[in-house]
N, C-alpha and C positions, 0 to 999 in steps of 0.2 A: 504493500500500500504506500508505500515512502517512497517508490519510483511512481507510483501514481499521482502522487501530490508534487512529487516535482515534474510530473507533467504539465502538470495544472498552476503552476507560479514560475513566472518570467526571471532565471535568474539576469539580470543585466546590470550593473553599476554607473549610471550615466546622470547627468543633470535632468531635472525634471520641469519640465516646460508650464508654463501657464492655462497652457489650454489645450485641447485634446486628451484630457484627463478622466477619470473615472469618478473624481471627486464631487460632491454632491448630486448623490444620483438620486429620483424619485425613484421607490419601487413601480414595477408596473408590468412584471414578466412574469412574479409569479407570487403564492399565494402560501399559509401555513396548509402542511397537510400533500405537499409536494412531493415525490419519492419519481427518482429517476435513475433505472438499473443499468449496468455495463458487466460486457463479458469480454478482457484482457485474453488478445491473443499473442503468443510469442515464435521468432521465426527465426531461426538460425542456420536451416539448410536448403528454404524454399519453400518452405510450408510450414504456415501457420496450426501451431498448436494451442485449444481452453488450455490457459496458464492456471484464470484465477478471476475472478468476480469484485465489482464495484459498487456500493448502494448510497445514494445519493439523497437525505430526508430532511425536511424544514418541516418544523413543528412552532407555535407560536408558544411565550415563554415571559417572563417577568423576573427581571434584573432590579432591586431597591425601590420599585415603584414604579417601575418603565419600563414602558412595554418592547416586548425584544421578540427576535426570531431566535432559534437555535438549530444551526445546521449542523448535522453529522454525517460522518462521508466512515464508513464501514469500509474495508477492505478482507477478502481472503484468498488463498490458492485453494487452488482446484485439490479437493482431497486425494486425488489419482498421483497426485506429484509432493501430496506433503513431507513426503521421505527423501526426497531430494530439498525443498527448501519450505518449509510451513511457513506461511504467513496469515497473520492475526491484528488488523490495526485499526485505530479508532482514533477519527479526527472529530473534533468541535469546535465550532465557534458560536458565540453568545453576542451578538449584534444590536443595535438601536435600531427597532423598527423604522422609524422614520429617515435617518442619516447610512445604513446598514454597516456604519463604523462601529468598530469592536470593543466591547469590555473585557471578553476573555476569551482567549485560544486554549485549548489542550489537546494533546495527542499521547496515546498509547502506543506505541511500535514492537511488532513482537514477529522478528524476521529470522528464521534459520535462529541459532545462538544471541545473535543481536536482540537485545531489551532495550526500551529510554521510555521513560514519560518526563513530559512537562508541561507546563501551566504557568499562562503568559495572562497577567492582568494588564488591561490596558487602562490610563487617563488620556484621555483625546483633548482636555482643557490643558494639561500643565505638558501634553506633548511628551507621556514616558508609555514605555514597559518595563512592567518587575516583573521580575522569573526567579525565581530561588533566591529569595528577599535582596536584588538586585536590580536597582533599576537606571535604564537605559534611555537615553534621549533619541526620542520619535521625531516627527515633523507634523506637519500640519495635513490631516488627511490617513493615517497610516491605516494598513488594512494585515490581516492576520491571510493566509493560504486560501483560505477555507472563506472569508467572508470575500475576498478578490474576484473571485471567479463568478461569486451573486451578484455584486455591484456590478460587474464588465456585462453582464446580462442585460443588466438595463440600460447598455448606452445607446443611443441612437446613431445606428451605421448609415443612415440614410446620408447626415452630413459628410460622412468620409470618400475620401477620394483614395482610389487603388497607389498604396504606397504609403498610405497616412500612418503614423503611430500613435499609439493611444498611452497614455505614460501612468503610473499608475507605481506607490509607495506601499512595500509590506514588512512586516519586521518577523524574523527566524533565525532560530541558534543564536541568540543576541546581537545579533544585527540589522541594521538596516538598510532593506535592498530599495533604491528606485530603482524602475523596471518600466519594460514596455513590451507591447507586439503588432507588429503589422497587419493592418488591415490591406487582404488581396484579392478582394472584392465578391462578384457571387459565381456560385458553382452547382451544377448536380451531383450530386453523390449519392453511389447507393452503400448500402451499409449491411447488414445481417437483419435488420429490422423492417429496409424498406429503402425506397427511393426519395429523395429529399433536394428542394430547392434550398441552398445552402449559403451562409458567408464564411468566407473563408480565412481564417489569423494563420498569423509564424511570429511564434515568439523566439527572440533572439535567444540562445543559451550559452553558459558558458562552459568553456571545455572542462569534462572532468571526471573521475572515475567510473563515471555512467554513459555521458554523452559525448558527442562528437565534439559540441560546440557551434557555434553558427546559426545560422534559419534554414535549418535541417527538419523541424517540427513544423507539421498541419493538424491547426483544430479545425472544425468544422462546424458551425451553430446555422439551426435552425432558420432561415429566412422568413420568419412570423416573427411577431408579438415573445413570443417565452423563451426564445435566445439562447433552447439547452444545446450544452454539446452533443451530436451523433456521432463524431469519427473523430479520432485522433490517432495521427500516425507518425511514428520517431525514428532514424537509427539509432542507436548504441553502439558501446563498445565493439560487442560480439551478437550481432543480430540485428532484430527491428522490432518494433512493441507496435502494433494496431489496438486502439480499444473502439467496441460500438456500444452506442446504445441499443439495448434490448428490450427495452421496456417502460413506462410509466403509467405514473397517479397522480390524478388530480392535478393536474395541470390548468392554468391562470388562464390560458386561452387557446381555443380550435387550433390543431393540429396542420393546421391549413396550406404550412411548408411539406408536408406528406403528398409525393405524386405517385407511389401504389407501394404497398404492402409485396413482403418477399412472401411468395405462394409456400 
């Protein structure tokens, strides 16, 4: 699940622009009560192999008086291969309904022999995270893995122009990443679930025991109103990662990116 989620957040180190950002987004994509499934395939000889499964769920929730969403992203491998690498991992973030900026990240990682948890409070007034009674200076805007990927849902692609970047501030492992990914305009793509009018991102990454580096990654979101990912495809080190969407609930609005179901 930890190569999942760095699928899913833009490592980049770069200045962060004014505009084209993610920051003060309205919700409008989607709803508490949301659950959106993925089945991770991996391919090392030419064919794709079920690695391992993704489950994606917003439930509505109440932080000191305020009203909040709470997203959890589930990850696990495919029981057939647990004996090769078992994976068991649980991400959350605790967000401001209205602003969808974070008060608290945590994750469980439970990879082969690898263990971590940790628990990231956030102040979006005084611009900190503390993690293990330590705390770090944020920026104006800061977004945890896991609430990033909600907010980038709701921006309006219609403004953007093929090559635009969207820039966008997250804090992990005590630090602080600004980040971005290109928008590469629209696409059909079919997927394991169906065939879909699609937009197309490449977030930039940087090289590193997993990835290649570069804008080597294609996500894929919906070209409707709810902005989920369908397809996301990477190299790696030693191989390629595909994940699709497989499935959903209750979803904020008609499916209407949908141009036919896989028979």
């Amino acid at each position: 699940m930890m190569l999942i989620i760095h699928f899913l957040i833009f490592l980049f180190t770069n200045f962060l622009p004014a505009d084209n950002n993610i920051c003060n987004q309205t919700n409008s994509s989607f709803l508490a009560g949301e659950k959106i499934h993925y089945t991770i395939f991996y391919n090392v000889i030419g064919i794709y192999v079920n690695a391992g499964k993704a489950d994606f769920n917003t439930v509505s929730s109440n932080s000191n008086g305020t009203d909040t969403y709470t997203f959890t992203a589930l990850g696990k491998s495919n029981a057939n291969y647990d004996w090769i690498f078992k994976v068991r991992d649980k991400y959350e973030s605790v967000v401001d309904s209205k602003t969808l900026l974070p008060y608290q990240f945590s994750r469980i990682i439970n990879e082969g022999s690898f263990h971590q948890s940790d628990l990231i409070q956030f102040n979006q007034k005084s611009r900190t995270a503390t993690t293990a009674n330590i705390s770090y200076t944020t920026s104006d805007c800061t977004y945890d893995v896991i609430s990033a990927v909600y907010a980038a849902r709701n921006m309006n692609f219609s403004n953007l122009q093929i090559g635009d970047k969207v820039y966008l501030n997250f804090f992990l492992d005590k630090s602080l990443y600004p980040s971005y990914f290109k928008y590469l305009g629209k696409e059909v793509v079919s997927t394991q679930y169906g065939t879909f009018k699609a937009l197309k991102l490449a977030p930039l990454l940087v090289k590193g025991s997993m990835f290649k580096g570069g804008e080597h990654m294609t996500i894929w979101i919906t070209d409707d109103a709810n902005h989920i990912p369908v397809r996301l495809e990477t190299p790696i080190i030693v191989g390629s990662i595909k994940m699709d969407m497989v499935g959903y609930e209750n979803l904020r609005h008609p499916l209407t990116s949908l141009i036919e179901l896989v028979q």
